[in-house]
C-alpha positions as CSV (number, residue, x, y, z in Angstrom):
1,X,0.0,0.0,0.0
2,X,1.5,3.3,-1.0
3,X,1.4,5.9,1.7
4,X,-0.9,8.6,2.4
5,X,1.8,11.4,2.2
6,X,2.3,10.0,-1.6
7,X,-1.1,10.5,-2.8
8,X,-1.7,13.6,-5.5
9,X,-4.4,16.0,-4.9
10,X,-3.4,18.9,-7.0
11,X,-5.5,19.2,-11.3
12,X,-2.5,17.4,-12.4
13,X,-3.1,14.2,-10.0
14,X,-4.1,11.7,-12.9
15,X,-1.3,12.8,-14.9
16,X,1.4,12.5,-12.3
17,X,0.3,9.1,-11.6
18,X,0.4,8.1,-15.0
19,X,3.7,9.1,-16.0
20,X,4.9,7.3,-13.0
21,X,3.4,4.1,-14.2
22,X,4.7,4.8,-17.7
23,X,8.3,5.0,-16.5
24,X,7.9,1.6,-14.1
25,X,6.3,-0.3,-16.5
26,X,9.7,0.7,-18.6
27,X,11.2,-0.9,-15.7
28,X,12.4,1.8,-13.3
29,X,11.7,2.5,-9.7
30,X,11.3,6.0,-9.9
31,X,10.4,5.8,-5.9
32,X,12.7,8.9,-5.6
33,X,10.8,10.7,-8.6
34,X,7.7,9.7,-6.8
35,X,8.5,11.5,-3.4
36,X,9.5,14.8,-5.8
37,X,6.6,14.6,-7.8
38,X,4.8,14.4,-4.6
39,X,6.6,17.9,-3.7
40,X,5.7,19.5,-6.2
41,X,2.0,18.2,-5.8
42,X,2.1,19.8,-2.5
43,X,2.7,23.0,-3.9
44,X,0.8,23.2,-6.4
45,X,-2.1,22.9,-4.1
46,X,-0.9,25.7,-2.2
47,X,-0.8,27.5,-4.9
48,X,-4.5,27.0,-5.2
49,X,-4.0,25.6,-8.9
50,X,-7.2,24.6,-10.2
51,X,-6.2,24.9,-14.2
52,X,-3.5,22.7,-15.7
53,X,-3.2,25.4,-18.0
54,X,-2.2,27.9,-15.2
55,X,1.1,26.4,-14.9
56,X,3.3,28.6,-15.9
57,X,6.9,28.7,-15.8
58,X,7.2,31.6,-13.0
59,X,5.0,28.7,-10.9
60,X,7.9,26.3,-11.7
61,X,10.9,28.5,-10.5
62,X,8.7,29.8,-7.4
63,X,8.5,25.7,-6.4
64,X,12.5,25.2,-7.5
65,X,13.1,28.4,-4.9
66,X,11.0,26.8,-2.1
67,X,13.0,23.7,-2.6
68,X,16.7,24.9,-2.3
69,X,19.4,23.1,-3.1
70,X,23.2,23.6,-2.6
71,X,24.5,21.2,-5.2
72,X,24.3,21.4,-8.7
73,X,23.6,17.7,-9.1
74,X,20.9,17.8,-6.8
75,X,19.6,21.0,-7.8
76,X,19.3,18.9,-11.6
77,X,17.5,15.8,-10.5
78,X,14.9,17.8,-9.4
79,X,15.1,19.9,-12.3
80,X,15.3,17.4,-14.1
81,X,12.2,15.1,-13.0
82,X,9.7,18.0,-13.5
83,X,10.9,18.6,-17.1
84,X,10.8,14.7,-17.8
85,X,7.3,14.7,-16.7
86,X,6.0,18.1,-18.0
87,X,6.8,17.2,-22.1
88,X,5.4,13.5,-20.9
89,X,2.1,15.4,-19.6
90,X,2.5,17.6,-23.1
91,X,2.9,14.7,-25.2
92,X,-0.2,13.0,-23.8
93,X,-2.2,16.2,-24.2
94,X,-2.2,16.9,-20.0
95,X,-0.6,20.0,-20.8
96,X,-0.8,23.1,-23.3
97,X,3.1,23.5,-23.2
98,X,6.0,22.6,-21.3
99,X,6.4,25.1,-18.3
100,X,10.1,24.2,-17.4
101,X,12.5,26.9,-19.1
102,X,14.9,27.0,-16.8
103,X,18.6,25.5,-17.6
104,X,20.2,22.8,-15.7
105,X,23.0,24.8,-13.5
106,X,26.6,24.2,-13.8
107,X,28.6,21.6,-12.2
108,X,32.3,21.6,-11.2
109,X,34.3,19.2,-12.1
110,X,34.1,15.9,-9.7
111,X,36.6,14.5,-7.3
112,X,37.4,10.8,-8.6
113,X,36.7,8.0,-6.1
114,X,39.2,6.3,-3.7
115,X,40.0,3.1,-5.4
116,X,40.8,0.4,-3.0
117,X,44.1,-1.9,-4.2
118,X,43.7,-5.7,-2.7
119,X,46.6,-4.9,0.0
120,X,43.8,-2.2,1.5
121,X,40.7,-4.2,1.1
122,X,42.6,-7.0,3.2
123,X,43.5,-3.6,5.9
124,X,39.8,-3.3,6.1
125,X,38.4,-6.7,6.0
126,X,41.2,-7.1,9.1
127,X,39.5,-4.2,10.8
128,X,36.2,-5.2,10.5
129,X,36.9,-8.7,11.7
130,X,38.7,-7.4,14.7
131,X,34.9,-5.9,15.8
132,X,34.2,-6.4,19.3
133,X,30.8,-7.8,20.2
134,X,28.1,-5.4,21.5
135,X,25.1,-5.9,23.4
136,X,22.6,-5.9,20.5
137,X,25.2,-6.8,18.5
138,X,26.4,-10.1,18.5
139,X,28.9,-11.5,15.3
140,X,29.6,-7.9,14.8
141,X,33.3,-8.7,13.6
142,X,32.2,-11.6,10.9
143,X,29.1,-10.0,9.7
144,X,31.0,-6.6,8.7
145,X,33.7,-8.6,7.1
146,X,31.6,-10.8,4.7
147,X,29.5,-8.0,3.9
148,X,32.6,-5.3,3.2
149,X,33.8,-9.0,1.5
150,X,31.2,-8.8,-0.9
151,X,31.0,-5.3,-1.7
152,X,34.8,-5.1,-2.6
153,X,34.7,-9.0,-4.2
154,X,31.8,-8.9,-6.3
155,X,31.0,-4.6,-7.0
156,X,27.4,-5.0,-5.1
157,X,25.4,-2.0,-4.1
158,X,25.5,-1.5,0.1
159,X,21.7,-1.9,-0.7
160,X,22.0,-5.2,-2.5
161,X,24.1,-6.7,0.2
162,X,21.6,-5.2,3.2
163,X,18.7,-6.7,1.2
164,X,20.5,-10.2,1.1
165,X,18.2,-13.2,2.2
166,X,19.0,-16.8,3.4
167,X,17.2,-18.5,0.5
168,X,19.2,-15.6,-1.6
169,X,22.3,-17.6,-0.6
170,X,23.0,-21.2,-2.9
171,X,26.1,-22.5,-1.7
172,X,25.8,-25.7,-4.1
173,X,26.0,-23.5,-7.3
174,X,28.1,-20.4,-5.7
175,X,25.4,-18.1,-7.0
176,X,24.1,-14.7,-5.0
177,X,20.3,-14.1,-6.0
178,X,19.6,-10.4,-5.9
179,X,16.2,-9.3,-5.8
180,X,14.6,-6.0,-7.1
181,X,17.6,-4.0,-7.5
182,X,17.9,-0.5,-8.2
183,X,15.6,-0.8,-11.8
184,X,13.3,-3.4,-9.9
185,X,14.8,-6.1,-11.6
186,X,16.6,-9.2,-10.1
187,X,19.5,-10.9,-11.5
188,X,22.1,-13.8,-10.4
189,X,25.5,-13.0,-9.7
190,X,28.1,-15.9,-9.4
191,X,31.1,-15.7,-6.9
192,X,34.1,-18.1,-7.1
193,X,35.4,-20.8,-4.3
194,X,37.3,-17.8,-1.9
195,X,33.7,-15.8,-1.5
196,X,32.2,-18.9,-0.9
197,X,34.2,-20.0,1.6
198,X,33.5,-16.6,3.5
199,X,30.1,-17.0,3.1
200,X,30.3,-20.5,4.1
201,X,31.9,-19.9,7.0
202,X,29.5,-16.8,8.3
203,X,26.8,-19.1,7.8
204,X,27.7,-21.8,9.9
205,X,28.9,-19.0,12.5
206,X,25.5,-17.0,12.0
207,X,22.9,-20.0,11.9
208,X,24.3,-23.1,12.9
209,X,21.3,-25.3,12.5
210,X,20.4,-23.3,8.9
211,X,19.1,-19.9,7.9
212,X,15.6,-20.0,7.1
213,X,14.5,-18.9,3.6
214,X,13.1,-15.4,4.8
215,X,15.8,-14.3,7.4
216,X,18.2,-11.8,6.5
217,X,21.7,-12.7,5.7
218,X,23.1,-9.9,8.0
219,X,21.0,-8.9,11.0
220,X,21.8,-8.5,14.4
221,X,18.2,-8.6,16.1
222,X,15.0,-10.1,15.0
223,X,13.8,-6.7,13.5
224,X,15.5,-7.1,10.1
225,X,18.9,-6.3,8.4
226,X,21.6,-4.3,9.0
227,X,20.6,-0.9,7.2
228,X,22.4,0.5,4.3
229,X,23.7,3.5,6.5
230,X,25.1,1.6,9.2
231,X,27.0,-0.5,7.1
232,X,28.3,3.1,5.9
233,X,28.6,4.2,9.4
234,X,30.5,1.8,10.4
235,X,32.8,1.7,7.0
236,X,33.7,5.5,8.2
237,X,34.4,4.4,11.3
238,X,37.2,2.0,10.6
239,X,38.6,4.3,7.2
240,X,41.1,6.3,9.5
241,X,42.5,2.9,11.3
242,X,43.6,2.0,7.6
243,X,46.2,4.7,7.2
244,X,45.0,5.4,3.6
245,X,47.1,8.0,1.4
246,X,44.3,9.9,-0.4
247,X,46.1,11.1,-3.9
248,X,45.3,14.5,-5.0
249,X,41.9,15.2,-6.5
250,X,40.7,12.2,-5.1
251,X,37.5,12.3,-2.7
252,X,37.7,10.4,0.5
253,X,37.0,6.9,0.7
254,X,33.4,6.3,0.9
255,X,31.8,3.0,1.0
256,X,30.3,2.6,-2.7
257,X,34.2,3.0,-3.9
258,X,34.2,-0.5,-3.2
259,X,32.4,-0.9,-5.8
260,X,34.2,1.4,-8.4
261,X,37.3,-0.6,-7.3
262,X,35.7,-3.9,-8.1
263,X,34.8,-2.5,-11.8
264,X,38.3,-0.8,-12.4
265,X,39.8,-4.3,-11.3
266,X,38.3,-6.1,-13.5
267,X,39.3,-4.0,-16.4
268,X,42.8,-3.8,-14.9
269,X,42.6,-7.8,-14.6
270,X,41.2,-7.8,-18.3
271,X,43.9,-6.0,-19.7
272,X,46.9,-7.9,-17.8
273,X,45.4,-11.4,-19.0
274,X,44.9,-10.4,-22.5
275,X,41.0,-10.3,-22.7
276,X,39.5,-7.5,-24.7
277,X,37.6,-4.9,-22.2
278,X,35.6,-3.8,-25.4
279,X,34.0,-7.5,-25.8
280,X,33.8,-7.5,-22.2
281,X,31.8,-4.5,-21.2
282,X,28.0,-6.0,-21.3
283,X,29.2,-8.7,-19.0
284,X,30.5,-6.3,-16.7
285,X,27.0,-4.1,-17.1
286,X,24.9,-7.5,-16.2
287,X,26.7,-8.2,-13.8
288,X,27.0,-5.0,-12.0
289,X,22.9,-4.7,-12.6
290,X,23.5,-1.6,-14.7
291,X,20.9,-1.0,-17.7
292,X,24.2,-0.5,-20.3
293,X,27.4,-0.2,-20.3
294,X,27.6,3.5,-20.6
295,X,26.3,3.4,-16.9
296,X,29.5,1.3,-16.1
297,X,31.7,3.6,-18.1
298,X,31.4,5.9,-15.0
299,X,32.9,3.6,-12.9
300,X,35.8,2.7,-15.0
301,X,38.0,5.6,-13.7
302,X,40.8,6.1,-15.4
303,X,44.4,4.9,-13.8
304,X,48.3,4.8,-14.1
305,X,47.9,1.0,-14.2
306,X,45.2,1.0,-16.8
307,X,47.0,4.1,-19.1
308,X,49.8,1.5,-18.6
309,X,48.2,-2.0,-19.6
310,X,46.2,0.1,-22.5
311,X,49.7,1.6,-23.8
312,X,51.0,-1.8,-23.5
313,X,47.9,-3.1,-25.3
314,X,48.0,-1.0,-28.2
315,X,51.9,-1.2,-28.9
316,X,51.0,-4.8,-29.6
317,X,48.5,-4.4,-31.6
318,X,50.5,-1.6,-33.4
319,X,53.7,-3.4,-33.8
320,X,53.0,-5.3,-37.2
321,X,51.7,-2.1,-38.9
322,X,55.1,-0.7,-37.8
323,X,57.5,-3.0,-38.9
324,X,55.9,-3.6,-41.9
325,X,56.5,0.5,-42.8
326,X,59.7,0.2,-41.9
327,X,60.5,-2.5,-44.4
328,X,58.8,-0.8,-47.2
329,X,61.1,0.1,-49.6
């Protein structure tokens, strides 16, 4: 059941809700979209709208004013959303014209993520092990480590890993089910003999006598899982123990770098073992859950060791056209 703070109530209720089920039946979530939507439904009201025709684009940039935001890329998702949805409405005939003018504003350039190299992923899998026990916490040390394990070992989302069930977990085919991602879709991602080991391991240490179907893979109390910010929480917590050199230009280490490092390892290990990354890429979209591979192409940050393996790559491939010009009479 959706709740009540969700529901439209402004002239452009119907159409809101249908754009909505346009983009999920395209297979997107659009939960974040929703709660926006739901903003601007909310002020519309206020407004005391009562003619879809009224909108006009001084009623846009009045809402984008009550609604301040101090980054640019947050600024443009909400931007963003109501344009998406205003040529939608327009297209559908909801609308006379669009009343979104406005330009997206400007961003600066971006800090590139910490990527983590296996000798620090081992620093913080130590950490996290070394956990002490609380009192509403009990396997603190192994559940951290298999879950920071599988975020760094196989590039899932903190989400994915909170959202982990025990029938989620087959042992017998070392294959992770992972349900309604961040597109609502679910997919199978397979992890080799080391991973399953870990999880092998945390299971027997976790549930002895066998984790029932619905249980969560990583929970401390009967409530449910470990949430998605204490995993991050707890990830900050141990980042200054690992006496980490953060290059220049280089953002702090957050927990979702563990996933760019998985994806920039993979190209790295691609390279260095002679597979071609360009063949490669839709695998590494699948099984990262992305839509395409342009979505992974902003995790593939560019590195010394990958310039190096790619200059390495291409003098190969370069050499015979070379030698051949320099026999030419």
């Amino acid at each position: 059941m959706r709740p009540r703070d969700l529901d439209f109530h402004s002239p452009l209720a119907a159409g809101f809700t249908a754009f909505l089920a346009h983009k999920r039946a395209l297979g997107r979530r659009y939960d974040t979209e929703e709660r926006e939507l739901c903003l601007f439904d909310r002020f519309l009201v206020a407004q005391r709208l009562t003619d879809p025709a009224a909108l006009t684009p001084a009623l846009v940039e009045a809402f984008l004013r009550s609604r301040p935001r101090r980054r640019p890329r947050s600024a443009n998702e909400l931007l963003g959303v109501l344009r998406q949805c205003c040529r939608w409405l327009v297209g559908q005939g909801l609308l006379p014209q669009d009343p979104v003018r406005l330009r997206p504003r400007r961003t600066t350039a971006q800090r590139l993520p910490f990527l983590f190299d296996a000798a620090q992923a081992q620093r913080l899998l130590a950490c996290a092990a070394a956990l002490p026990d609380g009192p509403r916490a009990p396997r603190r040390g192994a559940t951290y480590r298999t879950a920071f394990a599988l975020l760094y070992a196989l590039g899932l989302r903190v989400g994915e890993v909170s959202g982990l069930r025990g029938a989620d977990v087959d042992l017998a085919h070392n294959v992770l089910t992972i349900r309604a991602a961040k597109f609502g879709k679910d997919r199978l991602v397979p992890f080799g003999p080391r991973v399953a080991a870990l999880l092998g391991a945390y299971l027997t240490h976790r549930a002895p006598t066998g984790l029932a179907p619905d249980a969560p893979l990583f929970s401390f109390t009967r409530r449910g899982p470990v949430h998605p910010g204490t995993f991050s929480q707890t990830f900050h917590h141990l980042v200054p123990r690992l006496d980490l050199a953060v290059p220049p230009g280089v953002a702090p280490p957050r927990l979702h770098d563990l996933r760019h490092s998985f994806a920039v390892g993979t190209l790295l290990r691609w390279y260095r073992t002679g597979v071609d990354p360009a063949s490669r890429l839709f695998h590494l979209a699948t099984f990262l859950g992305h839509v395409s591979p342009s979505s992974t192409a902003v995790y593939l940050t560019i590195t010394i060791p990958l310039l190096t393996e790619a200059s390495r790559r291409f003098e190969t491939l370069a050499r015979p056209a070379l030698l051949a010009e320099e026999e030419a009479p």
